[in-house]
C-alpha positions as CSV (number, residue, x, y, z in Angstrom):
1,X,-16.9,16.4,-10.4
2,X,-13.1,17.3,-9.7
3,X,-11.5,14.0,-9.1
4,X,-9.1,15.5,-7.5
5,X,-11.1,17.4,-5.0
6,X,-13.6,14.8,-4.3
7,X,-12.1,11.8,-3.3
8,X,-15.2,9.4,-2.8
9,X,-13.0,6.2,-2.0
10,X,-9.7,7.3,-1.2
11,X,-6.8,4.5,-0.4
12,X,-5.0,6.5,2.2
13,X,-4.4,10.1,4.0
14,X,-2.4,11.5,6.1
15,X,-3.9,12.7,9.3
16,X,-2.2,14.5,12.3
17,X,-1.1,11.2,13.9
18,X,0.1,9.8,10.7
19,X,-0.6,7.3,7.7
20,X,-4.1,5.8,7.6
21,X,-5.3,3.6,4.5
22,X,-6.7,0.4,3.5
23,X,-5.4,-2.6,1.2
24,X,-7.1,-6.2,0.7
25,X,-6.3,-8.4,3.2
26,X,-6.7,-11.9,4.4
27,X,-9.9,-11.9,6.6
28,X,-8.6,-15.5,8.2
29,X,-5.5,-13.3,9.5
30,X,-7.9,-10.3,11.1
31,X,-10.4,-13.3,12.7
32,X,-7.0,-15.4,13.9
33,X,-5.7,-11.7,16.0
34,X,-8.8,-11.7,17.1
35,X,-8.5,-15.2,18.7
36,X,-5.8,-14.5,19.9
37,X,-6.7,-10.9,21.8
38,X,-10.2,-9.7,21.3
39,X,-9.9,-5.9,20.2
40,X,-6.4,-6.7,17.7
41,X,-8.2,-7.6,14.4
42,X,-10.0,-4.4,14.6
43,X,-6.8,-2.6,15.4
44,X,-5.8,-3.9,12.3
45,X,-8.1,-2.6,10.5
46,X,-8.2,0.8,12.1
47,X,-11.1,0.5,14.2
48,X,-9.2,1.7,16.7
49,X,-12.6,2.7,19.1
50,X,-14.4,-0.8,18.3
51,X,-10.6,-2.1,19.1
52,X,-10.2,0.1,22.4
53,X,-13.6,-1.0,23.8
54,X,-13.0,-4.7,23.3
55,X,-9.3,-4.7,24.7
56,X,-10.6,-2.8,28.3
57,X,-13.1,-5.3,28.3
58,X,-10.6,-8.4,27.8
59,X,-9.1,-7.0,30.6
60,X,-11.1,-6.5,32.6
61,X,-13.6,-10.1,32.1
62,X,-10.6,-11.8,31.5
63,X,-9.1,-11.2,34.6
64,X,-12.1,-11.2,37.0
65,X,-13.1,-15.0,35.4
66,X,-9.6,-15.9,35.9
67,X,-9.1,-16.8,32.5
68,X,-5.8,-17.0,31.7
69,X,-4.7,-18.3,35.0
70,X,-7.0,-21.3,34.2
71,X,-5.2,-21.7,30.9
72,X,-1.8,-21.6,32.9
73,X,-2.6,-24.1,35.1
74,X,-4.2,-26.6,32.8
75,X,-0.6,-26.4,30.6
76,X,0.8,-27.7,34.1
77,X,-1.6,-30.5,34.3
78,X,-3.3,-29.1,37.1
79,X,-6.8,-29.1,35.6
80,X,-8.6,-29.5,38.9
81,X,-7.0,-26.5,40.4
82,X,-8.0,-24.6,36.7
83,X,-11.6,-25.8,37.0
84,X,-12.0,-24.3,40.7
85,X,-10.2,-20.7,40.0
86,X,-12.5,-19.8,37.1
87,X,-15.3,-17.7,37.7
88,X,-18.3,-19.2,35.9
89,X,-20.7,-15.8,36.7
90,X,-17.9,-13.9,34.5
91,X,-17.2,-16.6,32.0
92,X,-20.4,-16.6,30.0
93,X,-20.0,-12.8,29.7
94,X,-16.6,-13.7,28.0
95,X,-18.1,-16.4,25.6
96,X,-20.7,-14.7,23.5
97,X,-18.0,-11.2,23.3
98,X,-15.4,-13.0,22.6
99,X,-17.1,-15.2,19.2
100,X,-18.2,-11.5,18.3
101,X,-15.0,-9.8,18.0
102,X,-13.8,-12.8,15.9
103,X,-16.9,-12.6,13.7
104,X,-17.0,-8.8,13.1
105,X,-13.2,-8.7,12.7
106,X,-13.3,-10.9,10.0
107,X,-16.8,-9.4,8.1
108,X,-15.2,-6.2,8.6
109,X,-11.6,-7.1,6.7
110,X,-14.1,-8.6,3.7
111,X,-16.2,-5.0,3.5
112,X,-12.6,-2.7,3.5
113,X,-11.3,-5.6,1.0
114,X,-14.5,-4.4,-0.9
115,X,-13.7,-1.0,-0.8
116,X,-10.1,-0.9,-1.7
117,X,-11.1,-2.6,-4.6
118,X,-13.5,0.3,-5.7
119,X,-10.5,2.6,-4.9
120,X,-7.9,1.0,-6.3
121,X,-10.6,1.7,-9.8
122,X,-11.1,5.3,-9.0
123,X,-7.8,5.7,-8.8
124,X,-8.0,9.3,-6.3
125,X,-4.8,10.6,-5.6
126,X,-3.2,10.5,-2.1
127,X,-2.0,13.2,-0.3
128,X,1.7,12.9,-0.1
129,X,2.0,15.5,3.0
130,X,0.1,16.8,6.1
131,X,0.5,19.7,8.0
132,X,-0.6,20.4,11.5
133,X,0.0,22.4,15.2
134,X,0.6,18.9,16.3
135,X,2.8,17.1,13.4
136,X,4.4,18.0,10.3
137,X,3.8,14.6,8.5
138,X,4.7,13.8,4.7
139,X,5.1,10.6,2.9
140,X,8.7,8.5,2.8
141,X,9.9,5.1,2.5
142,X,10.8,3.1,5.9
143,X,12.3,0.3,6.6
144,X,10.3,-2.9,7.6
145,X,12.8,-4.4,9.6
146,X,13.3,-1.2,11.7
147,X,9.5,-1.5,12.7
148,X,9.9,-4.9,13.3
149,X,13.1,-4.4,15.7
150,X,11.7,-1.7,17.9
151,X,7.7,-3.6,18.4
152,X,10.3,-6.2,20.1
153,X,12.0,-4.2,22.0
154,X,9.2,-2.0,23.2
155,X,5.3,-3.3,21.5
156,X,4.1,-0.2,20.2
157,X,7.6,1.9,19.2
158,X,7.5,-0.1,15.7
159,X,4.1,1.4,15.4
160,X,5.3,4.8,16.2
161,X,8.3,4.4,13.7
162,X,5.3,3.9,11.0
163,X,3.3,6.4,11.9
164,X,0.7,4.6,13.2
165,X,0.3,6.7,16.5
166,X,-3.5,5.8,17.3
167,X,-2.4,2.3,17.4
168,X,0.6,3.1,18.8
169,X,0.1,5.1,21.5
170,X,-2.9,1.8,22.6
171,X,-0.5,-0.3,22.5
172,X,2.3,1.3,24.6
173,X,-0.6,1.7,27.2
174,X,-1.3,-1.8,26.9
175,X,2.0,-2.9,27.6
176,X,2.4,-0.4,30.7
177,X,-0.8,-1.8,32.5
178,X,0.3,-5.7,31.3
179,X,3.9,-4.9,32.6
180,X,2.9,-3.7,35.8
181,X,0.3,-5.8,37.0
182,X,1.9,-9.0,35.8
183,X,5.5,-7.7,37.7
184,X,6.9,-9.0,34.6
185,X,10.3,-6.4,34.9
186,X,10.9,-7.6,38.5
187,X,10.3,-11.3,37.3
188,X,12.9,-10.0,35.5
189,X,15.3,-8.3,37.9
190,X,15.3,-11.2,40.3
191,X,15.9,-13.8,37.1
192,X,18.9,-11.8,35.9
193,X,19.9,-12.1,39.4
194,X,19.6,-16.0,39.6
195,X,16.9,-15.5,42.1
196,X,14.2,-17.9,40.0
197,X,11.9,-19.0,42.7
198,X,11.7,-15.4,43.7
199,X,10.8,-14.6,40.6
200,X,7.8,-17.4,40.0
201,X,6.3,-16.4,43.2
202,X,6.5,-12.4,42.1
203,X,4.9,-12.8,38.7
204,X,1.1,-12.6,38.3
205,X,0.5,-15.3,35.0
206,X,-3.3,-13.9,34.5
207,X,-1.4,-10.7,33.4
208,X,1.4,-12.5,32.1
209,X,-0.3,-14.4,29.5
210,X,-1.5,-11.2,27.6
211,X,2.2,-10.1,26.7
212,X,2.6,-12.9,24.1
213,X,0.1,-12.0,22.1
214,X,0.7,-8.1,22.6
215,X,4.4,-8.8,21.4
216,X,4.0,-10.6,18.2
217,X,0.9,-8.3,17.3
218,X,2.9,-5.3,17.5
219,X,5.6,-7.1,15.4
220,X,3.3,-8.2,12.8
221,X,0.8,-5.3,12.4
222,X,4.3,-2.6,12.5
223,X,5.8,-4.6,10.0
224,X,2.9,-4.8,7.7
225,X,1.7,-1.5,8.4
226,X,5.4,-0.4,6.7
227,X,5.3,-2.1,3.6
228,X,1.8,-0.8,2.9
229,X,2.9,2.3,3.3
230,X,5.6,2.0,1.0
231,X,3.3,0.8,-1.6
232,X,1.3,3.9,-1.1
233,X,4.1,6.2,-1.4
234,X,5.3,4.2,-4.4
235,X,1.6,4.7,-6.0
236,X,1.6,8.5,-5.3
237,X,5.4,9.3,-6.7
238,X,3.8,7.0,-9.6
239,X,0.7,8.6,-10.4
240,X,2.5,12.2,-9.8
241,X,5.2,11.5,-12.0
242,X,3.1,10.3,-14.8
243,X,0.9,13.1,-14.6
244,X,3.5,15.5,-14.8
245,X,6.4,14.2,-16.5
246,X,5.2,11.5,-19.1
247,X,4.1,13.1,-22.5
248,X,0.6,12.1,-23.9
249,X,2.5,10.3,-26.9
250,X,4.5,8.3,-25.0
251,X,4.5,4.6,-26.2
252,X,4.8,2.1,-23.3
253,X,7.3,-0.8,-24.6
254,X,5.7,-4.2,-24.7
């Protein structure tokens, strides 16, 4: 079989909507984003449908059981008032969901760990460009701290800076939809204007609450996404230069 036409366990690709690979990681990490919003550690891992259905669903059970709002107000010591706003018929759907995107996160991140290791043995090469009607995509260096940057100005740019536009282009609807039904930007508006009880009484803190976790996600996963990349891009200028420029009787110095 043509090893380079076959790829049985390829690392990575390039698709129309950018970089896509896998590398061993930490399956306490991919269970933790989990935690923290059901639907990241799968993003993480580039089950971006499995990812997709779980976050419309945090959404959506979150807020009808009142979830976050109950967390808000118990931080305030007001844990009567958080006992009587959540909604115990929308709760229990929200218990058993919530473990399971935890658990298959993190059984997930152990099988792809599996796999890269078979890859990393096979060795396949990786396609250093792709070329569509929608993108003209090829491999290069990025910078880390570039992704990082633009996830905190906007969550989802860093992703788009990487290349990542699946996860990208979720997460820039996510923060749209969190924005706008939290009324975090007029929160804003009225705090720049010194207006702060304005402000409290705009903001909706059942949305509110998702934007923590949506910020440092997109920092994190942008961040890492780069520099796994650049590992990838270092591997194929590696194995390409090898092949073609090392001679066979070429003595590696000890």
């Amino acid at each position: 079989m043509d090893k380079n036409r076959f790829p049985r366990h390829p690392k990575a690709t390039l698709t129309a909507f950018g970089a896509l690979g896998t590398h061993l990681r930490n399956p306490w990490v991919t269970g933790w984003w989990s935690a923290a919003m059901p639907g990241f550690g799968h993003l993480l891992v580039s089950n971006h449908l499995t990812g997709i259905i779980l976050i419309v669903w945090e959404f959506i059970v979150n807020t009808q059981a009142h979830i976050n709002t109950a967390i808000v107000l118990s931080f305030t010591g007001r844990f009567q008032e958080a006992r009587e706003v959540v909604d115990p018929r929308w709760l229990l759907i929200y218990t058993a969901v919530y473990v399971y995107a935890i658990w298959d996160s993190y059984t997930e991140t152990i099988e792809q760990n599996k796999f890269y290791v078979i890859a990393e043995r096979e060795d396949y090469p990786i396609s250093p460009v792709k070329v569509t009607p929608l993108e003209f995509g090829f491999a290069r260096k990025r910078k880390p701290l570039l992704a990082l940057l633009w996830s905190f100005l906007t969550p989802g740019l860093g992703h788009v800076y990487a290349r990542k536009m699946e996860e990208g282009a979720i997460i820039i609807v996510m923060n749209i939809v969190t924005a706008y039904m939290s009324h975090m930007n007029e929160a804003a508006q009225y705090s720049l204007t010194g207006d702060f009880a304005r402000a409290g009484a705009v903001v909706d803190y059942g949305w509110l609450l998702f934007m923590p976790s949506l910020y440092c996600y997109s920092a994190y996963a942008s961040y890492a996404a780069v520099v796994e990349i650049n590992k990838f891009y270092d591997a194929e200028q590696s194995r390409y230069l090898g092949q073609e420029y090392m001679t066979p009787d070429f003595t590696m110095p000890l």
